[in-house]
N, C-alpha and C positions, 0 to 999 in steps of 0.2 A: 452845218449850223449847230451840231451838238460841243464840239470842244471851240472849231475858227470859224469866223463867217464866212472866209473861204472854203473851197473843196480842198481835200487833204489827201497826200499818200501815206499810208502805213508803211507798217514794215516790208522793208526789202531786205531778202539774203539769200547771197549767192552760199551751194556748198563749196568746203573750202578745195574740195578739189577742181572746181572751176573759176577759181579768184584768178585776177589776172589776165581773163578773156574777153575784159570788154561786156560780159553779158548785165553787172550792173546797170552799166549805160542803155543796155537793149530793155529792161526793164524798167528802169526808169523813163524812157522814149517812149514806152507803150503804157505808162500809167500818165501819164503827160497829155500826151493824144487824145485819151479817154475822159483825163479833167476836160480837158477843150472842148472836144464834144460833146459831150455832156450839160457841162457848165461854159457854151462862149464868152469872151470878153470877163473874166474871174481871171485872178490868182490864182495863185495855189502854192498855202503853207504846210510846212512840215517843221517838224521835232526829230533834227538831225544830232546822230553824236558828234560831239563836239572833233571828233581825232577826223570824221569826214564832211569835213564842212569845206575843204577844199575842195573834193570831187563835186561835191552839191553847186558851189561856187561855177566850176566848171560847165555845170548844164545851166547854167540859165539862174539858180538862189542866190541871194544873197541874206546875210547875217543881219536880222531886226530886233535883237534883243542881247544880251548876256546870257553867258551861261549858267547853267540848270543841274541840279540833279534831275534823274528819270532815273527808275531801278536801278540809283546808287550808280550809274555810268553820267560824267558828265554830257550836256547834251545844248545845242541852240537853236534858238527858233525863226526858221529861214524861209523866206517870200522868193515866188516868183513872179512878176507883173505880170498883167493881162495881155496876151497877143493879139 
């Protein structure tokens, strides 16, 4: 409730010596799980950079706005429906 009236995930980062393993996906799966629980029957948006809005796409986001600056990186603002 402080920035979306959805639950939100922050930042995710893998180091770069694990990119590549799939562990975005596992943390992403495990911040998911935790909105749901949490908050049943919600959303949940995020402020993805813009270059990963494919992957985000791939779990489950989609794109609900245009893109943004954030810290001078472009950036978009992606929904996931309520399960």
């Amino acid at each position: 409730g402080v920035k979306y009236a959805e639950p939100s995930i922050g930042r995710v980062i893998t180091s770069p010596e694990t990119r590549g393993l799939g562990l975005g996906r596992v943390l992403m799966a495990q911040g998911i799980a935790r909105c749901e629980a949490a908050w049943p029957a919600r959303g949940i948006r995020i402020s993805a950079q813009a270059h990963l809005a494919p992957f985000y796409r791939s779990i489950g986001f989609a794109t609900v706005g245009g893109e943004y600056l954030e810290d001078n990186i472009p950036h978009v603002e992606m929904l996931k429906g309520a399960t």
